[in-house]
VMD Tcl script that draws the C-alpha trace (Angstrom):
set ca {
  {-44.28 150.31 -65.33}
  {-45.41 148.17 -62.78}
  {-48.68 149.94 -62.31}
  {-47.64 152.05 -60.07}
  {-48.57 156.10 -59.48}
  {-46.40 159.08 -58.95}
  {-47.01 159.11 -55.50}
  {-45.96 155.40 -55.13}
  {-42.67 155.62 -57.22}
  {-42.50 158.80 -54.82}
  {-42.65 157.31 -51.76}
  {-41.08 153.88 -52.61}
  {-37.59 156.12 -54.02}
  {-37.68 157.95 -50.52}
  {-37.55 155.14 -48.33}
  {-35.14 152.96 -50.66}
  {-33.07 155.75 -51.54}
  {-33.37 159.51 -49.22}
  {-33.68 157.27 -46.85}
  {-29.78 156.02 -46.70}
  {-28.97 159.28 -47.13}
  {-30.78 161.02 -44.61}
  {-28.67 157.88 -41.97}
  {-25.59 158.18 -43.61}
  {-25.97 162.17 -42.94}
  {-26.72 161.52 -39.46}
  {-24.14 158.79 -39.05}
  {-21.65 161.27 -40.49}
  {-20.09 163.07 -37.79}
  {-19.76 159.71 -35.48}
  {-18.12 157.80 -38.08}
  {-15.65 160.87 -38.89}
  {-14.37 160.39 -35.08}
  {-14.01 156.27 -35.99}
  {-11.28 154.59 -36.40}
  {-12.86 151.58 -38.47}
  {-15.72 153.38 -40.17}
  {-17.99 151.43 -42.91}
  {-21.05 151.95 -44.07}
  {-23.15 148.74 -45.91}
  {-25.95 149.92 -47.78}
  {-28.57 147.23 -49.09}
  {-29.01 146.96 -52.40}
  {-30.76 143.81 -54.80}
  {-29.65 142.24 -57.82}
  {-32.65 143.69 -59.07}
  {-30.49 146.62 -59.56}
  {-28.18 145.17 -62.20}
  {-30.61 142.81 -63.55}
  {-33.75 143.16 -65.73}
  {-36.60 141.70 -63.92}
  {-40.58 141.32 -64.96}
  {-42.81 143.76 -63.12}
  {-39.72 145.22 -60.85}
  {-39.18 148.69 -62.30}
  {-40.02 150.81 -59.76}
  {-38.12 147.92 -57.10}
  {-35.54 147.39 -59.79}
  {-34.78 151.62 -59.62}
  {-34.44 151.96 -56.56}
  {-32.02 149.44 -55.60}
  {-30.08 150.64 -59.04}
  {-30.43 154.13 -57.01}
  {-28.69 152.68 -53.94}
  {-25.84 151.08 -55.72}
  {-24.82 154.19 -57.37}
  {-25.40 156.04 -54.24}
  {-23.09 153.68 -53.03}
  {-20.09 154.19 -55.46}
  {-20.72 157.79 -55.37}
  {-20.73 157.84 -51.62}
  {-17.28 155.54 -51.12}
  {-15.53 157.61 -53.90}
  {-16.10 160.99 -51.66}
  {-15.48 159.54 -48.27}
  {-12.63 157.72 -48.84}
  {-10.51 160.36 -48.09}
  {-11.77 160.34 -44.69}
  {-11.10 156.75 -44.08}
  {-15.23 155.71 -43.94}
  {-15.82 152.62 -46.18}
  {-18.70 152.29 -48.30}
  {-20.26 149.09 -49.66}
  {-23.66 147.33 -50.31}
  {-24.85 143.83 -50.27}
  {-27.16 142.75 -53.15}
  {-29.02 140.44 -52.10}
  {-31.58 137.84 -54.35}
  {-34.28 136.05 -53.13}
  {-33.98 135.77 -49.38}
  {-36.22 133.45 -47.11}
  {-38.30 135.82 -45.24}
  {-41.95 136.32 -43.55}
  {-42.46 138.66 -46.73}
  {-41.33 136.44 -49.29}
  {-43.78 133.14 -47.85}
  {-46.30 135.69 -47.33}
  {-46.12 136.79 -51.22}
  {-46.22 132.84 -52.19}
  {-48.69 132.49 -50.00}
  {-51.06 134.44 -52.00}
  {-50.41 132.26 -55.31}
  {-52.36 129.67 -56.70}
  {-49.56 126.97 -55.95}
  {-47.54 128.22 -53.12}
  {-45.37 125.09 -53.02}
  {-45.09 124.88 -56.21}
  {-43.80 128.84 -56.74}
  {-41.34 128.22 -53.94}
  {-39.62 125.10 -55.66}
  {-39.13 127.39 -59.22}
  {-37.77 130.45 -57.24}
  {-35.45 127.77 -55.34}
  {-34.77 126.23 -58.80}
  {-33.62 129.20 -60.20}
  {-30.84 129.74 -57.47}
  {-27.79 127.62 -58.75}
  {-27.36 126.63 -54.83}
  {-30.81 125.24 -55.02}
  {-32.53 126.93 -52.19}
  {-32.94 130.32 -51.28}
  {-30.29 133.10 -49.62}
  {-31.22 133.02 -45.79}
  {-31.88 136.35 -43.61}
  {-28.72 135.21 -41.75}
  {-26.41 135.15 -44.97}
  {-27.40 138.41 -45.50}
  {-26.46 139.61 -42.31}
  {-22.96 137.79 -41.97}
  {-21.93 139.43 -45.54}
  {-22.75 143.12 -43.84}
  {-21.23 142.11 -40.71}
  {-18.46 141.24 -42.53}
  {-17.88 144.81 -44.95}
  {-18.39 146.53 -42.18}
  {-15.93 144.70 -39.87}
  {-12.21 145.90 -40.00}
  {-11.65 142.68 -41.64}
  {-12.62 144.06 -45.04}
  {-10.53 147.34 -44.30}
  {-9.46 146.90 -47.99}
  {-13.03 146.90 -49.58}
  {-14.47 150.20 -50.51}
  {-17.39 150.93 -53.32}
  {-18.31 147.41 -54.06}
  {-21.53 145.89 -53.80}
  {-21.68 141.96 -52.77}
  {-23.79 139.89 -54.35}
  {-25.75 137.65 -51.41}
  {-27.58 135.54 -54.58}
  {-26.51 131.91 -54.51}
  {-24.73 132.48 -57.45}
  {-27.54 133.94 -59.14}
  {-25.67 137.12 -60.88}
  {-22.70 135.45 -62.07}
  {-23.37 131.60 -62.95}
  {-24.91 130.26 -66.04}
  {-25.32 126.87 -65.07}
  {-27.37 124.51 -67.51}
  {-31.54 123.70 -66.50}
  {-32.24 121.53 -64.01}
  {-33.67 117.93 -64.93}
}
mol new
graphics top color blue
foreach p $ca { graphics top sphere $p radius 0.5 }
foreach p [lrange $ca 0 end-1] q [lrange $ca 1 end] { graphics top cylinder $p $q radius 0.2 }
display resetview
C-alpha cells in the first residue's frame, strides 16, 4: 500500500487527521462565543475516489471527511458549521515540483489538465474562495457537506478528448 511504513502511515494520519482535531479543540471555546461560527476542513477527492498509489493520501482525506460529518452532526446544536472542501488537482509549487521530477514534465502536466473536464487545473485561489465562502455567513444554511473544488472531476463523465 503505497510502500509506505507504520511510522509513515503514522505520522501522515496525525497531521491530516489529529491534526484538525487538535485546532478544532482549540478553536472550540472561541467559536462557542461566535455568532457566525464555521469550520472548513480540507479534504481531496482522493477521499471518495479510488486512486493508483494514494492509499495512505486517499485515507486520510477519507478520515477528514468523516471527521467532518461527524463533527457538524455534534456541533450543530451549538450553531458552529462544519464543512470541507475537496479539492483535485490544484496548481501549486508542490504539484510542478512533482512533474518536475518526471521524464516528460510537459507532457504529464497536459494529461493531468486533460483529465479535468474544465481543461486546466483547480487554482490555489479557487480553493480558497470556496472556504472563504462556507465559512462566510453567506452559507449559514450549509452544514456537513464537503465541496468538491475539482473542475468537475467527481461528478462529470464527459466523453475523451480528441
Amino acid at each position: 500500500m503505497d510502500g509506505n511504513d507504520d511510522e509513515e502511515w503514522h505520522r501522515v494520519l496525525d497531521i491530516n487527521v489529529v491534526g484538525i482535531v487538535r485546532a478544532t479543540s482549540a478553536a472550540l471555546p472561541y467559536l462557542r462565543r461566535s455568532a457566525a461560527a464555521s469550520i472548513v476542513n480540507v479534504s481531496s477527492i482522493a477521499a471518495t475516489a479510488g486512486l493508483v498509489q494514494r492509499a495512505l493520501y486517499s485515507a486520510s482525506k477519507g478520515a477528514v471527511h468523516a471527521l467532518t460529518l461527524a463533527t457538524a452532526a455534534d456541533l450543530v446544536g451549538e450553531g458552529i458549521r462544519v464543512n470541507c472542501v475537496a479539492p483535485g488537482t490544484v496548481d501549486t509549487p508542490w504539484v510542478t515540483r512533482l512533474l518536475a521530477r518526471t521524464d516528460d514534465p510537459e507532457g504529464e502536466r497536459a494529461r493531468l489538465e486533460a483529465r479535468q473536464p474544465t481543461g486546466r487545473l483547480v487554482t490555489a485561489e479557487e480553493v480558497a474562495g470556496e472556504v472563504a465562502y462556507l465559512a462566510s455567513p453567506a452559507s449559514g444554511a450549509t452544514t456537513g457537506m464537503s465541496l468538491a473544488v475539482d473542475g468537475g472531476m467527481s461528478g462529470l463523465r464527459l466523453p475523451a478528448r480528441r
